[in-house]
Z-matrix of the N, CA and C atoms (Angstrom, degrees):
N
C 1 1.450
C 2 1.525 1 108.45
N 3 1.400 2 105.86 1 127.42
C 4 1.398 3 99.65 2 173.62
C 5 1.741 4 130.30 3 -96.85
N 6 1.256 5 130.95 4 132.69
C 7 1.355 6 132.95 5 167.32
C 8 0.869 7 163.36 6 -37.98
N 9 1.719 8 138.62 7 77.23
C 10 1.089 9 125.32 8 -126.05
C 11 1.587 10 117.06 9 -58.73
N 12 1.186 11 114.93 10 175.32
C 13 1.543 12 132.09 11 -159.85
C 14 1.878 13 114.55 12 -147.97
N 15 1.351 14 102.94 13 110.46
C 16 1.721 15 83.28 14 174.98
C 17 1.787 16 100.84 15 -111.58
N 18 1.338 17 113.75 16 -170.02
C 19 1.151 18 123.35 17 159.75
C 20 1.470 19 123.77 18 -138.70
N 21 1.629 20 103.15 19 111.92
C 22 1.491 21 129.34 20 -162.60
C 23 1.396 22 97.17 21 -46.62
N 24 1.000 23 124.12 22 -67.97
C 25 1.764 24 136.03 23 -139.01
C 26 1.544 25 109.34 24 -147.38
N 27 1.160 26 135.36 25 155.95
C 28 1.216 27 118.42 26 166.72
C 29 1.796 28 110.26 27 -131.03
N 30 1.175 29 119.79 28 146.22
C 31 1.542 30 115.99 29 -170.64
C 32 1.379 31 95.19 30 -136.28
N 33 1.193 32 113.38 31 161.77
C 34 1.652 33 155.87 32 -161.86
C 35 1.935 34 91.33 33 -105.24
N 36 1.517 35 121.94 34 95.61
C 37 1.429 36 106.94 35 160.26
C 38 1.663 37 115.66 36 -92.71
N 39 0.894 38 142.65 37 149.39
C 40 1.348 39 165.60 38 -169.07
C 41 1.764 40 110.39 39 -120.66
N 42 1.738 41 86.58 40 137.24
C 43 1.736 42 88.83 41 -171.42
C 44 1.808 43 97.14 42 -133.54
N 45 1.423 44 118.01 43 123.78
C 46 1.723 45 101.40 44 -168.42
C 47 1.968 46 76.76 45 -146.50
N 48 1.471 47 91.57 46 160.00
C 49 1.577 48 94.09 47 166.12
C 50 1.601 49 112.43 48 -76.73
N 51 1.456 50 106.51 49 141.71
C 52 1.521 51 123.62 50 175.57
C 53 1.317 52 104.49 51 -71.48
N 54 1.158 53 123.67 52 120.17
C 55 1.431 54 170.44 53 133.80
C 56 1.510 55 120.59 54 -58.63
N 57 0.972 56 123.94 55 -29.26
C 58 1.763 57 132.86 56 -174.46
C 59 1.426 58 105.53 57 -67.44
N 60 1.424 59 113.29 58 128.74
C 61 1.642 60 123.92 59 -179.15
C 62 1.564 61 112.25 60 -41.48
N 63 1.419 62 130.28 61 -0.40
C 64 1.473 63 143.46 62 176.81
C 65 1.029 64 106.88 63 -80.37
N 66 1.469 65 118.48 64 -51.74
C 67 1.296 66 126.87 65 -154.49
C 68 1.243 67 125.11 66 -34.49
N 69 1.429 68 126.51 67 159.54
C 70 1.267 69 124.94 68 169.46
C 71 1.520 70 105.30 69 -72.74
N 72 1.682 71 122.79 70 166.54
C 73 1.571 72 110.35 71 173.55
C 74 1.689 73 107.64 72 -89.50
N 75 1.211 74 83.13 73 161.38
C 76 1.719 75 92.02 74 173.15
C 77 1.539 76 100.64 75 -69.75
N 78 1.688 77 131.53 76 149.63
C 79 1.269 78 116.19 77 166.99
C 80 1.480 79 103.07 78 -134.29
N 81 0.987 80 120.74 79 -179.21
C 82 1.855 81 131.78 80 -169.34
C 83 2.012 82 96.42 81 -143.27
N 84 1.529 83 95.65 82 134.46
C 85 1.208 84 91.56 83 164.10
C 86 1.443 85 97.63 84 -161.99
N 87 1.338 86 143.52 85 170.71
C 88 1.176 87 134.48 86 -135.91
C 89 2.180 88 87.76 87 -149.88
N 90 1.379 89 119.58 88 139.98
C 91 1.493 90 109.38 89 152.63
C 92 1.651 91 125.34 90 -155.24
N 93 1.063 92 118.54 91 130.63
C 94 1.320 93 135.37 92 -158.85
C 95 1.713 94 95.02 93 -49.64
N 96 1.456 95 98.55 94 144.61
C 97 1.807 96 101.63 95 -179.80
C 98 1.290 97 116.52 96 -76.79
N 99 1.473 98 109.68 97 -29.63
C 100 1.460 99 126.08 98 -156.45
C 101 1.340 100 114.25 99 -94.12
N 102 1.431 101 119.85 100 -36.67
C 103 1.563 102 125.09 101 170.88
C 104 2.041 103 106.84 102 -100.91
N 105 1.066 104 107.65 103 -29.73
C 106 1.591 105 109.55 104 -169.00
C 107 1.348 106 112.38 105 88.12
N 108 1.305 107 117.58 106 -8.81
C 109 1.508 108 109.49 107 164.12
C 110 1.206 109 134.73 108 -52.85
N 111 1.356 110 137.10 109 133.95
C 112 1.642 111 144.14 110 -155.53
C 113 1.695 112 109.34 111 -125.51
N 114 1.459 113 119.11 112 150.31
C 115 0.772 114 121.76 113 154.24
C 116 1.222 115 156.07 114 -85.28
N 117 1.100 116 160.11 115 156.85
C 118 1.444 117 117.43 116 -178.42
C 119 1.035 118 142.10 117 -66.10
N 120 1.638 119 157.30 118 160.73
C 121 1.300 120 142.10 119 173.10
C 122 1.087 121 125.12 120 -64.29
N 123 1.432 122 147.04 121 133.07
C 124 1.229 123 129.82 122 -164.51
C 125 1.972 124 95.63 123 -149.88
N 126 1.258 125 119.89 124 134.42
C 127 1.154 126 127.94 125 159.24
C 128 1.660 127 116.36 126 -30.35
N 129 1.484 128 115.52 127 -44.76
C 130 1.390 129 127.37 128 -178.81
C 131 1.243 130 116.83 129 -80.60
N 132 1.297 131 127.79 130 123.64
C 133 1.443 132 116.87 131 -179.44
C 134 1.621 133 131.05 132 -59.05
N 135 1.669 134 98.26 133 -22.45
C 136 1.222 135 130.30 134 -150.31
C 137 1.530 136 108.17 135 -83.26
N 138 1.337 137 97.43 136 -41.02
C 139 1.819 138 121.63 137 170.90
C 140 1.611 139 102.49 138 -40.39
N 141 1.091 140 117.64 139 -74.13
C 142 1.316 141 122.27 140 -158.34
C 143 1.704 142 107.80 141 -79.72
N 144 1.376 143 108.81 142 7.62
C 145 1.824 144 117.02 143 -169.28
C 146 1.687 145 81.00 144 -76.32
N 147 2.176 146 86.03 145 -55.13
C 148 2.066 147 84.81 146 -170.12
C 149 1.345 148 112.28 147 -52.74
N 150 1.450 149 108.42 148 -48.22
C 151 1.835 150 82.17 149 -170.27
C 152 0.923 151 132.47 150 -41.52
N 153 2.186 152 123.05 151 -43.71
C 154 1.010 153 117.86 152 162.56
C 155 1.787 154 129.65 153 -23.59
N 156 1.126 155 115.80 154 -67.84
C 157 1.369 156 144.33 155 -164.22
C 158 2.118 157 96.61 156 -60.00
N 159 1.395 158 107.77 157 -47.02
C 160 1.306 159 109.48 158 173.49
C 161 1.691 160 119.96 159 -57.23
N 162 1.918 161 102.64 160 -40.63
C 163 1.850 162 117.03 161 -168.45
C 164 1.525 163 78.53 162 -80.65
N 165 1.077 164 154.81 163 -34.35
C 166 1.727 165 153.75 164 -162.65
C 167 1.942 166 97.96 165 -68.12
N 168 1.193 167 87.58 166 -52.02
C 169 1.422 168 84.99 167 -174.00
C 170 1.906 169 122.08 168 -85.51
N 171 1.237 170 98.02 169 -0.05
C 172 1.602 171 109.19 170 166.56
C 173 0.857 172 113.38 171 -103.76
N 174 1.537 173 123.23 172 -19.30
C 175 1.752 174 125.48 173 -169.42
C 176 1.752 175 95.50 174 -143.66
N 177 1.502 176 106.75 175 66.60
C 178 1.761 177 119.49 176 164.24
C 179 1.717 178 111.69 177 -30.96
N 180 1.388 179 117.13 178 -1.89
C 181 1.367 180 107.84 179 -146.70
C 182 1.748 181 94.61 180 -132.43
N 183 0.777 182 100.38 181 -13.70
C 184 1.859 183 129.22 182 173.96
C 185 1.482 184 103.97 183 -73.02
N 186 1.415 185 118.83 184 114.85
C 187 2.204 186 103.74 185 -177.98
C 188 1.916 187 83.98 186 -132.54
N 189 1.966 188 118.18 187 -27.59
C 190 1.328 189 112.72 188 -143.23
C 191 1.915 190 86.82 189 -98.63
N 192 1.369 191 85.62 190 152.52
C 193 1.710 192 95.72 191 -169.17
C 194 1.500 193 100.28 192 -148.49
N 195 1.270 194 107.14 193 151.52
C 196 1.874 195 104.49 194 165.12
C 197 1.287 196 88.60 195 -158.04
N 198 1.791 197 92.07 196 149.35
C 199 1.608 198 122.84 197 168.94
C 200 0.943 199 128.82 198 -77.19
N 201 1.199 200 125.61 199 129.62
C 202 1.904 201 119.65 200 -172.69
C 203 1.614 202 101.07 201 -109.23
N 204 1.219 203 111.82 202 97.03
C 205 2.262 204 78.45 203 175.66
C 206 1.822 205 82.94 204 -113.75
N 207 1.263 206 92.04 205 149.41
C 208 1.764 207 118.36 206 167.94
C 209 1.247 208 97.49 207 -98.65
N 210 1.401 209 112.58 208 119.82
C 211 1.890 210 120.50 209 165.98
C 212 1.703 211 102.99 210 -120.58
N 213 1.263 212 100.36 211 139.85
C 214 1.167 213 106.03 212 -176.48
C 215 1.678 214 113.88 213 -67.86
N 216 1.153 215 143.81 214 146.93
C 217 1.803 216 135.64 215 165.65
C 218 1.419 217 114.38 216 -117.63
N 219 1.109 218 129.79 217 162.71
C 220 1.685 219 137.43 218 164.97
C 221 1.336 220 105.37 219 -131.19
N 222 1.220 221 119.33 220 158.38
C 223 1.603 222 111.18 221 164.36
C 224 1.810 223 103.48 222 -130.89
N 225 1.089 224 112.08 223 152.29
C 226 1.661 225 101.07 224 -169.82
C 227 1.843 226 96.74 225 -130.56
N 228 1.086 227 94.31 226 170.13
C 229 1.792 228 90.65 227 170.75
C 230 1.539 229 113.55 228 -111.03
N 231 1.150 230 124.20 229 145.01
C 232 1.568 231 129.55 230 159.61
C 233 1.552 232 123.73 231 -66.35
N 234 1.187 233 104.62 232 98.16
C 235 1.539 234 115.22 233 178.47
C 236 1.890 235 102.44 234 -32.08
């Protein structure tokens, strides 16, 4: 048998990227489609553009790439 259940109040939660001087950083890191190899994460977006361009030139045969960025989120409630 199950227990009843009410609901007190109801609120509005909200989900936005964290911004607060705590925050974790946003990071960028870049990894080849074809082997799965990754670059490292780097604050700079730009860092991990070169690696691409470096694994391109060791692996001529390598063209597919994807972006990873980690952004930090919070979600807060509406009073």
């Amino acid at each position: 048998m199950s227990s009843p259940s009410s609901v007190v109040e109801h609120r509005t939660w909200h989900l936005e990227p964290d911004r607060e001087p705590d925050a974790e950083t946003t990071t960028y890191a870049m990894q080849c489609a074809v082997d799965g190899e990754t670059s490292p994460a780097s604050e700079d977006p730009n860092a991990p553009q070169d690696w691409v361009l470096a694994h391109c030139g060791k692996n001529p045969s390598h063209h597919s790439f994807r972006e990873i960025i980690t952004r930090p989120w919070c979600t807060w409630m509406q009073a």
